[in-house]
Structures are given as structure tokens and as C-alpha cells.
C-alpha positions in Angstrom: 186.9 95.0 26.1 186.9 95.9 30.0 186.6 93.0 31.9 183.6 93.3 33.5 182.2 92.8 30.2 184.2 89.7 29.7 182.2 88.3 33.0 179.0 89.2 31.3 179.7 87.6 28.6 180.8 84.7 30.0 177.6 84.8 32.1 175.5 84.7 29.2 177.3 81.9 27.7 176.7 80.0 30.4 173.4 80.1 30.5 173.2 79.5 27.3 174.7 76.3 27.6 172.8 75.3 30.1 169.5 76.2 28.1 170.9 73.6 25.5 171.0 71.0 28.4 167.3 72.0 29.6 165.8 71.3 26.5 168.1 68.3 24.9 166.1 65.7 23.8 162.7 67.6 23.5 160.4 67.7 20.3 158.7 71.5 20.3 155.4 70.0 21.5 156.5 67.7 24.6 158.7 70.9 25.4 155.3 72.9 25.2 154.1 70.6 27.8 156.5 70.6 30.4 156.0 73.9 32.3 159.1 73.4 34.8 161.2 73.1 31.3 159.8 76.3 30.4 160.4 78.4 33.4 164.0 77.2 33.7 164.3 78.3 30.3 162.6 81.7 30.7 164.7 82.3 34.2 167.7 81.7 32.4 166.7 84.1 29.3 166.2 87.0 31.6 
């Protein structure tokens, strides 16, 4: 694999990550709610 796909990769796992720390703790509906937790969430996705 060249490495600039290695950095990608590593990118996305990342943000992965830190989509598990965004939403730790949340039920589906109080994460529904919270519209700041949802934008982070969609930022990181794209």
C-alpha cells in the first residue's frame, strides 16, 4: 500500500475514534436531541 494511503487511513481511523468519544454515553433519542453532537458527528463522517 503506498503511503499516502496509509495516512488516509490513519485519517479515517481517527475520526472514527473520535466519533466513538462524541457519542459515548448517549441513548439514540437524547443523541437525537443534541444538535451540536450531531454536527460533530456529520463533520467528521464527511
Amino acid at each position: 500500500m503506498k503511503s499516502k494511503d496509509n495516512i488516509i487511513l490513519i485519517k479515517i481511523l481517527k475520526y472514527i475514534d473520535e466519533l466513538h468519544e462524541f457519542i459515548n454515553g448517549y441513548t439514540y433519542d437524547s443523541f437525537a436531541k443534541d444538535k451540536k453532537t450531531i454536527n460533530a458527528c456529520v463533520f467528521n463522517l464527511s
